[in-house]
Structure formats: C-alpha cells, structure tokens
C-alpha positions in Angstrom: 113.8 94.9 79.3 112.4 98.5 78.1 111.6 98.7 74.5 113.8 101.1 73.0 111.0 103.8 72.2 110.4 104.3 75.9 106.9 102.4 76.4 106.6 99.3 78.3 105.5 95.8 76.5 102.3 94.2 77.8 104.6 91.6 79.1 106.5 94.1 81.1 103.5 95.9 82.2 101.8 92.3 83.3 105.2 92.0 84.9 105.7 94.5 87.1 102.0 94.6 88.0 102.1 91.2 89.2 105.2 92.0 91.5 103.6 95.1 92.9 100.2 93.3 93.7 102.4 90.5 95.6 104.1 93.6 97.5 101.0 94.6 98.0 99.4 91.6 99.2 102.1 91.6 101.4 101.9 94.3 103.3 98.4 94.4 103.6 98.1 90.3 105.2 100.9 92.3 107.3 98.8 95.2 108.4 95.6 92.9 109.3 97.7 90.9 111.7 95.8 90.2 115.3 97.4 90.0 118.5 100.6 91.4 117.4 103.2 92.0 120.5 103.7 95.2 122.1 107.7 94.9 121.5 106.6 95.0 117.5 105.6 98.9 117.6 106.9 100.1 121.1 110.0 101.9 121.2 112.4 104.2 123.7 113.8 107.3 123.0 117.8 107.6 121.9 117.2 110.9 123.3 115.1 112.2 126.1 115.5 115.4 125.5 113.6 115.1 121.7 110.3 115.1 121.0 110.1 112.8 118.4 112.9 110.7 116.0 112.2 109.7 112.7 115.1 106.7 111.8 115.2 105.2 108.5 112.0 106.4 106.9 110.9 105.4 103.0 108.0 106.0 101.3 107.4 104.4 98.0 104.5 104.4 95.5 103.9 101.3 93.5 102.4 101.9 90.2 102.1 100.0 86.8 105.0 101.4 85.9 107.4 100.1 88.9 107.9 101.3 92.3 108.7 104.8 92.7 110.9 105.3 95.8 109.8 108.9 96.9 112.0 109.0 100.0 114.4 106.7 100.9 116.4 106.4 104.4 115.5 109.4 105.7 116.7 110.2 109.7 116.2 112.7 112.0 114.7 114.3 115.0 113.1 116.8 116.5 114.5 118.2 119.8 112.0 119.7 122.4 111.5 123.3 122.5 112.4 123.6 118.5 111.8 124.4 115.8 112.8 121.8 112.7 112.2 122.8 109.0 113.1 120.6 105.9 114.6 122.0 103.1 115.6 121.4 99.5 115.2 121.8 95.6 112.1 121.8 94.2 110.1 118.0 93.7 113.1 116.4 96.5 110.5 115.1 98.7 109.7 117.6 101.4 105.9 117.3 101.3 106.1 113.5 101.0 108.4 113.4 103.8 106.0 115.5 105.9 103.0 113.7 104.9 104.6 110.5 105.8 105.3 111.5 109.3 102.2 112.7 109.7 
C-alpha cells in the first residue's frame, strides 16, 4: 500500500522490483527459446485484401515504479492500396503504438 505522501516504501519499491524482474525473466527464457514450431509465429490473413492486421496489441514498460501499460488491446488493419493514420489527444499512445508495430 502507497504511503500517503505519494512516495513508495523501500519495501514497496523492493516489491514491485522483484515482480517486474520475474516478468522479466520471463519473457526473456521465453524469447531465447530454440527450436520453437512454425505454428507459434505463422499466421493467415482474416483478410486477403489487407496488407497487414494488428489484433490485440499491448505495450507495457516495467519500471521501479510498476508496470506502465502504454497501449493496451489495440486492433486493426491496414487494407491494400490505403492509407491508415492514427489519431488522438496528445500523450494517448500514437507514437508508442507505431513504434510497436514497427
């Protein structure tokens, strides 16, 4: 629980650094796999007529402070022959949402 004058407790801050380095640790004894089958990362088209479909996307940042969830559950896609743009209020998520699809 947050102290009430906004900072986090060394115990808190041990806490949620602990949890983000087993996250972490995770994901990364994830990514280092070997030999990991084709049906894992291959995937059809809903859509033959798009050029590429983002479904579900999230980005998050894990710092000592929590996780941040940038973008959540994003979907959509990209139709060929068009032009897409992504729009909103300023600090939403656009640029991390590009980044991440790039």
């Amino acid at each position: 629980m947050a102290r009430d004058d906004g900072y986090l407790s060394a115990k808190e801050s041990r806490r949620i650094s602990k949890e983000n380095k087993k996250i972490t640790s995770k994901l990364e004894k994830q990514r280092k796999r070997r030999n990991v089958p084709e049906s894992e990362y291959l995937t059809k088209m809903r859509d033959e007529n798009n050029t590429v479909e983002f479904e579900d996307l999230h980005t998050y940042f894990y710092t000592d402070a929590g996780t941040v969830k940038s973008v959540d559950s994003v979907t959509f896609d990209v139709p060929m022959g068009k032009t897409v743009g992504v729009v909103g209020e300023s600090v939403c998520g656009k640029s991390v949402t590009s980044l991440s699809l790039m």
